[in-house]
LOZA-138335 format. One line per field, with one value per residue (C-alpha): residue in one letter; chain; x, z, y negated. Coordinates in nm, 2 decimals, always signed. Example, Ala and Ser with C-alpha at 12.3 -4.5 7.8 and 13.67 -1.06 7.14 Angstrom:
BEGIN
residuo = A|S;
cadena = A|A;
xx = +1.23|+1.37;
zz = +0.78|+0.71;
yy = +0.45|+0.11;
# end
This chain:
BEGIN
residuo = X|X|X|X|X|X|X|X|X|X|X|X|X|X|X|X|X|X|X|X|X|X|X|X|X|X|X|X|X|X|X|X|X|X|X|X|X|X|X|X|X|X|X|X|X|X|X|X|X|X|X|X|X|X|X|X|X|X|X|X|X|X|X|X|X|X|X|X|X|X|X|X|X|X|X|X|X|X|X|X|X|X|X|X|X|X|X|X|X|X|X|X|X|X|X|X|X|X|X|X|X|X|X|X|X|X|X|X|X|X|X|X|X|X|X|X|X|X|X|X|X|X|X|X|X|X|X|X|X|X|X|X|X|X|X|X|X|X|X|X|X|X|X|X|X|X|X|X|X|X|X|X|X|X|X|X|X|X|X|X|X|X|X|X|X|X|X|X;
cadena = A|A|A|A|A|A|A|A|A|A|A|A|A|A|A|A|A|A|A|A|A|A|A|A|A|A|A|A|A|A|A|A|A|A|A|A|A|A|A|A|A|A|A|A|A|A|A|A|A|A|A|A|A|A|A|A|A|A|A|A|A|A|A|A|A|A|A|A|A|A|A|A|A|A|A|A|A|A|A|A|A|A|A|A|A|A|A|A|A|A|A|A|A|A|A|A|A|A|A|A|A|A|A|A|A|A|A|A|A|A|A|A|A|A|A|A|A|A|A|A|A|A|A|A|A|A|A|A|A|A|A|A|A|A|A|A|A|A|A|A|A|A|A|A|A|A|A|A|A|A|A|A|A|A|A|A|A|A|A|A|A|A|A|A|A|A|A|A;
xx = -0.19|+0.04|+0.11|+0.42|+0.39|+0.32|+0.60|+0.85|+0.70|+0.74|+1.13|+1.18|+1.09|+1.29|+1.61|+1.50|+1.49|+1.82|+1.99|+1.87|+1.97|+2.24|+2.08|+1.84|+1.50|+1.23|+1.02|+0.67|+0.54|+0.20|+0.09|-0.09|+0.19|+0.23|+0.54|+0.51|+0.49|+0.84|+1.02|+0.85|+0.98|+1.32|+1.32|+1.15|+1.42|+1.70|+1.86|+1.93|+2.15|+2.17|+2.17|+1.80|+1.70|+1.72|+1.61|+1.28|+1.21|+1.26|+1.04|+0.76|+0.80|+0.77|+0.40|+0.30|+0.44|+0.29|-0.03|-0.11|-0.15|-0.33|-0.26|-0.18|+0.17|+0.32|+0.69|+0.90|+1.30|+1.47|+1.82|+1.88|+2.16|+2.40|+2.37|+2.23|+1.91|+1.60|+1.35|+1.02|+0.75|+0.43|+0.15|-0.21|-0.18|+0.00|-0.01|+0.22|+0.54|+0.91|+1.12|+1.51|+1.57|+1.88|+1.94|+1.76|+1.91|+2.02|+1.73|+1.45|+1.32|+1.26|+1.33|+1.68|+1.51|+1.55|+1.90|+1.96|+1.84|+2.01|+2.35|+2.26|+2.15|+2.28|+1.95|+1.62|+1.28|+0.93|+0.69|+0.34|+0.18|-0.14|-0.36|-0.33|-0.12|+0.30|+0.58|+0.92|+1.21|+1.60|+1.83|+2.21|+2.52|+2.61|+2.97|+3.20|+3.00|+2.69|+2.54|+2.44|+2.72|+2.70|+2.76|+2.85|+2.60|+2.68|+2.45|+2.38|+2.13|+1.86|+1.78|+1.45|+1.35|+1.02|+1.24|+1.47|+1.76|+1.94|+2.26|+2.31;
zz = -0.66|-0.87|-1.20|-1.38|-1.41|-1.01|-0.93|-1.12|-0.96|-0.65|-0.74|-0.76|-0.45|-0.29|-0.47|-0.35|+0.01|-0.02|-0.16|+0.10|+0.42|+0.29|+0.37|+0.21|+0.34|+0.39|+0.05|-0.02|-0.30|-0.39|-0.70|-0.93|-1.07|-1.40|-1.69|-1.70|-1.33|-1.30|-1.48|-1.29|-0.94|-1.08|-1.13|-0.80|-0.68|-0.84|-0.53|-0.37|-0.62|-0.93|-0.71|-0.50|-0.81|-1.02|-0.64|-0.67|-1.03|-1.02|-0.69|-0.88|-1.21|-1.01|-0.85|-1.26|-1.41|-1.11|-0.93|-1.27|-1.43|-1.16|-0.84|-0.59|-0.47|-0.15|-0.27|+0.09|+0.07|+0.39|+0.52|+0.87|+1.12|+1.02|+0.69|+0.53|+0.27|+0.30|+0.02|+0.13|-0.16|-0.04|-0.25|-0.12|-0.19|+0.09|-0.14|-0.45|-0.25|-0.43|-0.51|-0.61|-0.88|-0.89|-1.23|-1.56|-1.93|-2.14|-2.42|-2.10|-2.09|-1.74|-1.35|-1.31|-1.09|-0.74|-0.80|-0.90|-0.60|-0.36|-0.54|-0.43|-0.11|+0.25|+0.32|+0.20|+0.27|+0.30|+0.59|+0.62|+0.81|+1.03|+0.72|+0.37|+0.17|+0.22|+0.23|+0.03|+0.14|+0.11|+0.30|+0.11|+0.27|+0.18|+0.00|+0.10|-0.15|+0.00|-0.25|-0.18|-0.24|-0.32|-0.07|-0.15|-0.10|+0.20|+0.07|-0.29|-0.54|-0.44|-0.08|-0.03|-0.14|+0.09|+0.38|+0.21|+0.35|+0.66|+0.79|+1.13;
yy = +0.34|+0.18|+0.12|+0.13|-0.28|-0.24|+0.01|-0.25|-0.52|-0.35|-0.26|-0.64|-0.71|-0.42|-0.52|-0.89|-0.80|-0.55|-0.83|-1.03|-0.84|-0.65|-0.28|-0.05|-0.11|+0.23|+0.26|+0.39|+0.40|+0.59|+0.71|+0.96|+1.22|+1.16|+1.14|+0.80|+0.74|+1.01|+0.70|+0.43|+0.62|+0.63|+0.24|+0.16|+0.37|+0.19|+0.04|+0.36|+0.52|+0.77|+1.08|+0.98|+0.89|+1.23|+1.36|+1.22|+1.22|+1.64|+1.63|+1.46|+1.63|+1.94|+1.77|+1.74|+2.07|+2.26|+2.10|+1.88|+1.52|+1.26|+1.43|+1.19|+1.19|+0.95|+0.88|+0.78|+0.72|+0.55|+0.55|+0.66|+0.49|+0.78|+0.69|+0.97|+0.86|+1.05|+1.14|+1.28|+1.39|+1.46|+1.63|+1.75|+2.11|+2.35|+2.64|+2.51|+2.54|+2.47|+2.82|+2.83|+3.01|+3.21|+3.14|+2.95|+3.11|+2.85|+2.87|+2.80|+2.45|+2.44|+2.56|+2.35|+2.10|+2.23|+2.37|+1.99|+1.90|+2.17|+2.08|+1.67|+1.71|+1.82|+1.95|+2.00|+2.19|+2.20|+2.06|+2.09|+1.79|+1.81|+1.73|+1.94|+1.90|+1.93|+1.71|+1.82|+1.67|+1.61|+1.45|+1.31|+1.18|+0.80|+0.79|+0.51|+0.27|+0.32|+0.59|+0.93|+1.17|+1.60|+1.79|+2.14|+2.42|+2.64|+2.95|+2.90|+3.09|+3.30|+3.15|+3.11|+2.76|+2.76|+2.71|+2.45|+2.44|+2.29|+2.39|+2.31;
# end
């Protein structure tokens, strides 16, 4: 597990190496969900832009709101040879799985993340591996600079979130 003096550590040598080969290497980082861990995923993160960033750091703050402080959480973010970046957030409960809301009133503190995240990405859902436990995922397009860019929604509220969503 890391701490947040590991996960910056860790961010360090990722820029290092990006720097070094031009290219976004795969990350992994493992942890136990917690506030202060949200912000030390969004550092580690840095190198893969503003929009994996907020991606990840709602995906996790989802693991703490919902399953809990201390639950361990396996953080994955690579960039395929089409150039789309993929986030994976895996958690050891099946049960707690992600649901769009169709819409949050202003005065509620909470439930924005996953429309965040089905604004961001060009797909997302939910996948449960062999083990317990699920992986949530989203996959963005790179813009011309390198960064993940929005793509717009092609259903919009009230689709079931369970099933993510994936448009071809």
């Amino acid at each position: 597990m890391h701490s947040p003096t590991e996960a910056d550590a860790c961010a360090e040598e990722l820029r290092a190496a990006l720097a070094a080969h031009g290219k976004r290497e795969a990350t992994t980082l493992e942890l136990l969900a917690t506030p202060a861990e949200v912000a030390g995923v969004r550092r580690a993160l840095r190198a893969y832009g503003a929009d994996v960033q907020l991606c990840a750091s709602e995906l996790v703050t989802n693991v703490v709101q919902h399953l809990g402080e201390g639950v361990p959480v396996t953080v994955r973010v690579w960039c395929d040879d089409g150039g789309r970046t993929r986030l994976e957030v895996t958690d050891p409960d099946p049960r707690a799985l992600p649901v769009l809301r169709a819409s949050v009133g202003v005065d509620e503190e909470s439930g924005r993340g996953l429309a965040l995240l089905d604004a961001l990405a060009a797909r997302w859902g939910v996948a449960h591996g062999p083990g317990r436990g699920k992986t949530v995922w989203c996959e963005l397009e790179a813009g011309p600079d390198g960064g993940a860019v929005p793509v717009v929604s092609a259903g919009g509220p009230g689709r079931a979130a369970t099933a993510g969503r994936d448009p071809r």
